[in-house]
C-alpha positions as CSV (number, residue, x, y, z in Angstrom):
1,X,-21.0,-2.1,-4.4
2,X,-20.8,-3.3,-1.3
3,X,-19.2,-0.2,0.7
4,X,-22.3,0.8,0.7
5,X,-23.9,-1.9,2.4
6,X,-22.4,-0.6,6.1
7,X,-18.8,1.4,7.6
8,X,-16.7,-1.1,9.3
9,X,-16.2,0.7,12.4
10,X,-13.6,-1.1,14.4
11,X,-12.3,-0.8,18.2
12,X,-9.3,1.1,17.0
13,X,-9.0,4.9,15.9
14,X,-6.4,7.6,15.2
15,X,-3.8,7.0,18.2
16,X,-4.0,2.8,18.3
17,X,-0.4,1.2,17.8
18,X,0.4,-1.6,15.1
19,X,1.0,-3.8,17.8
20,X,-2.2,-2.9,19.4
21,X,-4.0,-3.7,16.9
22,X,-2.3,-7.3,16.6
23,X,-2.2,-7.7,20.6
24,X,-3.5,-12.0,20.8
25,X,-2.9,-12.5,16.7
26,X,-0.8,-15.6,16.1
27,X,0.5,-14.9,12.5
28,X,2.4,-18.3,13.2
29,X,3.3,-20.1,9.9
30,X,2.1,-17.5,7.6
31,X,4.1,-15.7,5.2
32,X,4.4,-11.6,4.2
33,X,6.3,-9.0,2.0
34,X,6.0,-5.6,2.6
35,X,7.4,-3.6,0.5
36,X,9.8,-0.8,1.2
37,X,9.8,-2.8,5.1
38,X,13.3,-1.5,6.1
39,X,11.9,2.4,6.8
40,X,9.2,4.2,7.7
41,X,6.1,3.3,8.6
42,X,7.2,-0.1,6.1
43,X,9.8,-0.9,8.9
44,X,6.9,-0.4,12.0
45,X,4.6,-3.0,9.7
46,X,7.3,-5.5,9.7
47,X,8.2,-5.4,13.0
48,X,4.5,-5.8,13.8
49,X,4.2,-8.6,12.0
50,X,7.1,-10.5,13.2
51,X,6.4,-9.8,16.6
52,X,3.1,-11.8,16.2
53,X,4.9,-14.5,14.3
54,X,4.6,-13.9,10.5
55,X,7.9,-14.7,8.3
56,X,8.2,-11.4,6.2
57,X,10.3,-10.5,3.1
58,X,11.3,-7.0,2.9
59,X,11.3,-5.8,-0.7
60,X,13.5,-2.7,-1.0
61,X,15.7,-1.0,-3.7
62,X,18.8,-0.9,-1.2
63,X,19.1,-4.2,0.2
64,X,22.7,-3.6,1.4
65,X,21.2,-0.7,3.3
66,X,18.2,-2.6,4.6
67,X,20.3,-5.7,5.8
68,X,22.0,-4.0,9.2
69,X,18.4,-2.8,10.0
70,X,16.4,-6.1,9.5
71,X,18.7,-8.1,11.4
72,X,18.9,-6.3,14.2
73,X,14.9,-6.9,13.9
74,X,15.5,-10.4,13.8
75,X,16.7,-10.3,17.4
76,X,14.5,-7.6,18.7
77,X,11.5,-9.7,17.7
78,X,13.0,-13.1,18.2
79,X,11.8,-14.0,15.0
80,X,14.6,-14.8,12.4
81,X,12.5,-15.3,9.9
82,X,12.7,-11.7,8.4
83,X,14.7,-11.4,5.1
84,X,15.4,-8.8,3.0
85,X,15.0,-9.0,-0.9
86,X,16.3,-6.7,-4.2
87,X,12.8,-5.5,-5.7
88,X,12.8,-1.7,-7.4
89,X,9.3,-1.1,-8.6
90,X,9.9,1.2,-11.1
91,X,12.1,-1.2,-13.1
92,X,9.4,-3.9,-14.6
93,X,12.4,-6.7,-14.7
94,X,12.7,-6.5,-11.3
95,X,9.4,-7.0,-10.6
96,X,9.5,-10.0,-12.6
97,X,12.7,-11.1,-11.0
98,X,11.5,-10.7,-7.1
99,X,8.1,-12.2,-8.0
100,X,9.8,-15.8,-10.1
101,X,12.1,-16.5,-6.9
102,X,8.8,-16.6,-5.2
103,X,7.7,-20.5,-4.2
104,X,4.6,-21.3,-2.1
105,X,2.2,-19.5,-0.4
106,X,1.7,-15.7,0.3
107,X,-0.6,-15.0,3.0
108,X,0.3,-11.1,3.2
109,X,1.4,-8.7,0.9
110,X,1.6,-4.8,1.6
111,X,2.1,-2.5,-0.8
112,X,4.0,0.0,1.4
113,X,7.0,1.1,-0.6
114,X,6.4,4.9,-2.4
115,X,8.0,8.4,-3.8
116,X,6.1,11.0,-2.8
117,X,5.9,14.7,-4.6
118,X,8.8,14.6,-7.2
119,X,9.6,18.1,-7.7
120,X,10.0,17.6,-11.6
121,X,8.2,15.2,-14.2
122,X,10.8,11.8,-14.6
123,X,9.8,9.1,-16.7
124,X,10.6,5.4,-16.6
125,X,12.8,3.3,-19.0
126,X,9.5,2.6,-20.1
127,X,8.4,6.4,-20.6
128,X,5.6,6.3,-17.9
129,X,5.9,9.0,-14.8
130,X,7.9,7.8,-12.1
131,X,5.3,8.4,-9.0
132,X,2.8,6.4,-11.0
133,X,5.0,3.9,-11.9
134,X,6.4,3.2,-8.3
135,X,3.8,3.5,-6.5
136,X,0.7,2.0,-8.8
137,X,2.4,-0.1,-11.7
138,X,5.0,-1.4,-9.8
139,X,2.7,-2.6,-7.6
140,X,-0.2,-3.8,-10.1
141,X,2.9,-6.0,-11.7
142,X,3.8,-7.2,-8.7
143,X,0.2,-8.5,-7.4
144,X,-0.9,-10.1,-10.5
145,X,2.8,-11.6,-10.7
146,X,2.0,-13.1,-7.4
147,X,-1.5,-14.2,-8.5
148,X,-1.0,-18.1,-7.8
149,X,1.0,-17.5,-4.6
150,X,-2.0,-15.6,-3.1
151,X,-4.2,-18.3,-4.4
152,X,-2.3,-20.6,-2.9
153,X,-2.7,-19.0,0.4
154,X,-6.5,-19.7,0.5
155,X,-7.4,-16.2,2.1
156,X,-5.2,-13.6,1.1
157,X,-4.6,-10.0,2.0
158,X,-3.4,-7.3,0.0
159,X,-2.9,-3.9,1.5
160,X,-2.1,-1.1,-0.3
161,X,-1.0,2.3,1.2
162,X,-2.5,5.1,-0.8
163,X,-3.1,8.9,1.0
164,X,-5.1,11.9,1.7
165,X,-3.3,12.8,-1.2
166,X,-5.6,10.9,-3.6
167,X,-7.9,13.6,-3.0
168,X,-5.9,16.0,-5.1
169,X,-6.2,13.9,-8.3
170,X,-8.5,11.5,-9.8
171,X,-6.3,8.6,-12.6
172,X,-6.2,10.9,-15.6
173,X,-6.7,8.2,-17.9
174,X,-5.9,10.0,-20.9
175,X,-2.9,12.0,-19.9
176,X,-1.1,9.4,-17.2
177,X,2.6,10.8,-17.8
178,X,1.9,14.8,-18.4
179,X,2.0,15.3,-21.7
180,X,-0.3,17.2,-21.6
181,X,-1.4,18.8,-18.4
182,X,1.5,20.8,-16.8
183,X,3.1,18.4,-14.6
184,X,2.8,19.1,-10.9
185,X,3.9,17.5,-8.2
186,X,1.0,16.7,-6.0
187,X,-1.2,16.2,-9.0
188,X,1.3,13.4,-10.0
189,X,1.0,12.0,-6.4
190,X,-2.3,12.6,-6.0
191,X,-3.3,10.3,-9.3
192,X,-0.8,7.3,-8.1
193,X,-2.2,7.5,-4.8
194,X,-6.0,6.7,-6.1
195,X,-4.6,4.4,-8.6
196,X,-4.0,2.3,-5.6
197,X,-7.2,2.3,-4.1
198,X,-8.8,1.5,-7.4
199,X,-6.1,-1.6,-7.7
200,X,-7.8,-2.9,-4.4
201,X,-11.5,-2.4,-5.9
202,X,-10.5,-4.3,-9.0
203,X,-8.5,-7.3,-7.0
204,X,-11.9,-7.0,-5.0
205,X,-13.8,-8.0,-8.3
206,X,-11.8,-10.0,-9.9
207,X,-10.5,-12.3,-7.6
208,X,-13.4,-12.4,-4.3
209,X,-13.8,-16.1,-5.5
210,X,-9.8,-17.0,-4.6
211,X,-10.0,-15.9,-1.2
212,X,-7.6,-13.1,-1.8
213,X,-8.9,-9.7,0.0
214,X,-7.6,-6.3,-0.6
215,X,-7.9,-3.1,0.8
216,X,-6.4,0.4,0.7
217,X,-5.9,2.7,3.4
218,X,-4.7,6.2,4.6
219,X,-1.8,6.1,7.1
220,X,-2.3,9.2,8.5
221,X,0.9,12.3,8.7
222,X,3.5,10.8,9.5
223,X,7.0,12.4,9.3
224,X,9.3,9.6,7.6
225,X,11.3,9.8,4.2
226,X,9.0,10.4,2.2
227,X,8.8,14.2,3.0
228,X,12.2,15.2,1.3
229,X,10.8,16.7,-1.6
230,X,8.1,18.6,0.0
231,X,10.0,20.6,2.6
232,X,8.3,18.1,5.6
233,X,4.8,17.6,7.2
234,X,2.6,20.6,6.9
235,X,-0.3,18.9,8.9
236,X,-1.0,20.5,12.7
237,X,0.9,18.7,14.9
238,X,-2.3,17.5,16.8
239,X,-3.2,16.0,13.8
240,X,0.6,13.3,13.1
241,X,1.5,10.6,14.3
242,X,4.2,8.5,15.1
243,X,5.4,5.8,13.4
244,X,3.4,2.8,15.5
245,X,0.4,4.7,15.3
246,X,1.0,5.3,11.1
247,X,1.3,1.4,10.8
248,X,-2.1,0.5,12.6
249,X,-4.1,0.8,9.8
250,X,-1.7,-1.1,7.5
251,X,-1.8,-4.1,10.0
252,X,-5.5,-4.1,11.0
253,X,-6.1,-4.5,7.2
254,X,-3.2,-7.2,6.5
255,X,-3.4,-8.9,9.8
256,X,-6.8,-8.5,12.0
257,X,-9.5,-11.0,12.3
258,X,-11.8,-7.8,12.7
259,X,-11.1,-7.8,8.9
260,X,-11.5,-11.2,7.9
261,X,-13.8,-11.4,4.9
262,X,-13.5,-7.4,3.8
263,X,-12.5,-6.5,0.8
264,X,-12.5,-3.7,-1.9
265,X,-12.5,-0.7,0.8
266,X,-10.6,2.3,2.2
267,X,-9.4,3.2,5.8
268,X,-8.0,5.6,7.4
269,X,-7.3,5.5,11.5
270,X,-8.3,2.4,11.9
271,X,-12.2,2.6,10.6
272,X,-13.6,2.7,7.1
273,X,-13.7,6.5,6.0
274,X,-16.5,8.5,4.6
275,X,-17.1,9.7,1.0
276,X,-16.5,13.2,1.0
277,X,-17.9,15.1,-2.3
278,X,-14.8,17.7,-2.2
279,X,-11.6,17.8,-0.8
280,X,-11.4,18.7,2.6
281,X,-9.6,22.0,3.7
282,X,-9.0,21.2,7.4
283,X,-6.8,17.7,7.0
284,X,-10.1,15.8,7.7
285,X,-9.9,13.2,5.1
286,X,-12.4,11.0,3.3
287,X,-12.6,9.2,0.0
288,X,-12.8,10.7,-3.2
289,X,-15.8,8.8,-5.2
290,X,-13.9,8.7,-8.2
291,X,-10.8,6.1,-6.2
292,X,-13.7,3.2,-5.2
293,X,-15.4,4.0,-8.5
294,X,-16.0,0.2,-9.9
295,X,-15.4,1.4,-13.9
296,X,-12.5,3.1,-12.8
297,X,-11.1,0.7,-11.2
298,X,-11.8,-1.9,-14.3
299,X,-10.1,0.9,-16.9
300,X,-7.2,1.3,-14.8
301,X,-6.8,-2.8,-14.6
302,X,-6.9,-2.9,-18.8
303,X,-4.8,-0.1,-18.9
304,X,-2.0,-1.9,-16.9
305,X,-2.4,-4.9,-18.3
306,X,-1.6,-2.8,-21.6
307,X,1.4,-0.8,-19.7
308,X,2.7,-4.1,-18.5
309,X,2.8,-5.1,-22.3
310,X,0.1,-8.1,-21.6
């Protein structure tokens, strides 16, 4: 596969801003959804955007929440071409919903929205685990909902944010909800976390020949939302970031010309990381093989399809 060809290596590293990274980048004309883009690291990715000119929906549970927030944006940015948009991931029909109200082309679409560390095992409507659901399924449907629209686009991004946390779990193919294994909550993470690396690998080799690139990356320790279960950030403080410096990677993959052309890869601070062959003790990172593992990745995109009743 070709991650092995050569590490992209870019200017940028661990303390780089989102809007560094997109100083001199006319996004003029072209259109983005981020998802969960009203918080976070989400809400730093949209503002990035817009300020270098993209129109971007923001695809949140809570639109009435997210509405105060993005227009304020609008002015900020001077761009009032942000909107806001009712998508919940883990409900399948609103995935369908968000993605039919979709006409024309999508340029960039970042899969930014998650749950993190749910203390106890929840399943869906549909009976599969909630983290796995939000943040993969919800997600998979969504992309290959949006297929044409990203065709359509003739050189397509998709980011997805996965996590250190994928080192904690590989996709347990044959127990995905915990029937089994006794739940836990960073296992559960962990596993949706490297199902969405493998979802760039597979858009990587199915779809190189629409022009649609995808990536997934690491956005570093960041102290947002997402902590609430897990009692907040245990990483050294020498070692988070703030918010514009957790949405650099996210826009250097959905937005950079340094990354036109890549595809099927995972970053973290900016750069292409390393394989590591165990997880790290010291907050150092890496990729797991098993996350950019091409059969994996092919498995996890028939198993889906099959979740997603296709």
């Amino acid at each position: 596969m070709s991650h092995h060809v050569q590490r992209i290596v870019t200017p940028f590293g661990f303390s780089s801003t989102a809007d560094e990274v997109l100083r001199g980048v006319d996004l003029s004309g072209k259109r983005a959804i981020v998802t969960g883009g009203a918080s976070g690291i989400g809400l730093e990715t949209t503002r990035a955007l817009a300020n270098a000119g993209a129109s971007v929906v923001v695809a949140v549970r809570r639109p009435g929440d997210a509405a105060p927030v993005i227009e304020s944006l609008c002015r900020e940015t001077e761009n009032p071409g942000i909107s806001v948009a009712h998508l919940d991931l883990a409900d399948p029909d609103s995935v369908k919903r968000f993605a039919a109200d979709w006409t024309g082309a999508l340029h960039i679409l970042v899969n930014n929205a998650g749950i993190m560390a749910v203390p106890e095992r929840r399943l869906t409507a549909q009976g599969v685990e909630l983290q796995f659901a939000t943040n993969y399924l919800g997600h998979f449907a969504l992309v290959t909902s949006l297929y044409s629209a990203l065709c359509a686009a003739e050189g397509a991004r998709v980011v997805s944010l996965s996590s250190s946390g994928h080192l904690f779990s590989p996709v347990v193919f044959d127990d995905l909800n915990y029937d089994f294994i006794p739940y836990t909550p960073f296992g559960a993470y962990g596993q949706s976390k490297t199902a969405a690396v493998l979802l760039s690998v597979g858009i990587c080799n199915r779809w190189a020949g629409d022009g649609i690139c995808s990536n997934a990356l690491n956005p570093g320790a960041i102290a947002t939302g997402l902590q609430k279960h897990t009692g907040g950030l245990k990483t050294p403080v020498q070692l988070q970031k703030d918010v514009q410096q957790g949405a650099a990677t996210s826009v250097l993959l959905a937005a950079s010309p340094l990354l036109a052309g890549v595809s099927g890869r995972y970053f973290e601070d900016c750069n292409e990381a390393r394989i590591v062959q165990s997880r790290p003790t010291d907050y150092s990172g890496g990729l797991a093989p098993y996350a950019i593992d091409p059969d994996n990745a092919d498995r996890l995109w028939e198993r889906a399809l099959g979740l997603m009743g296709y």
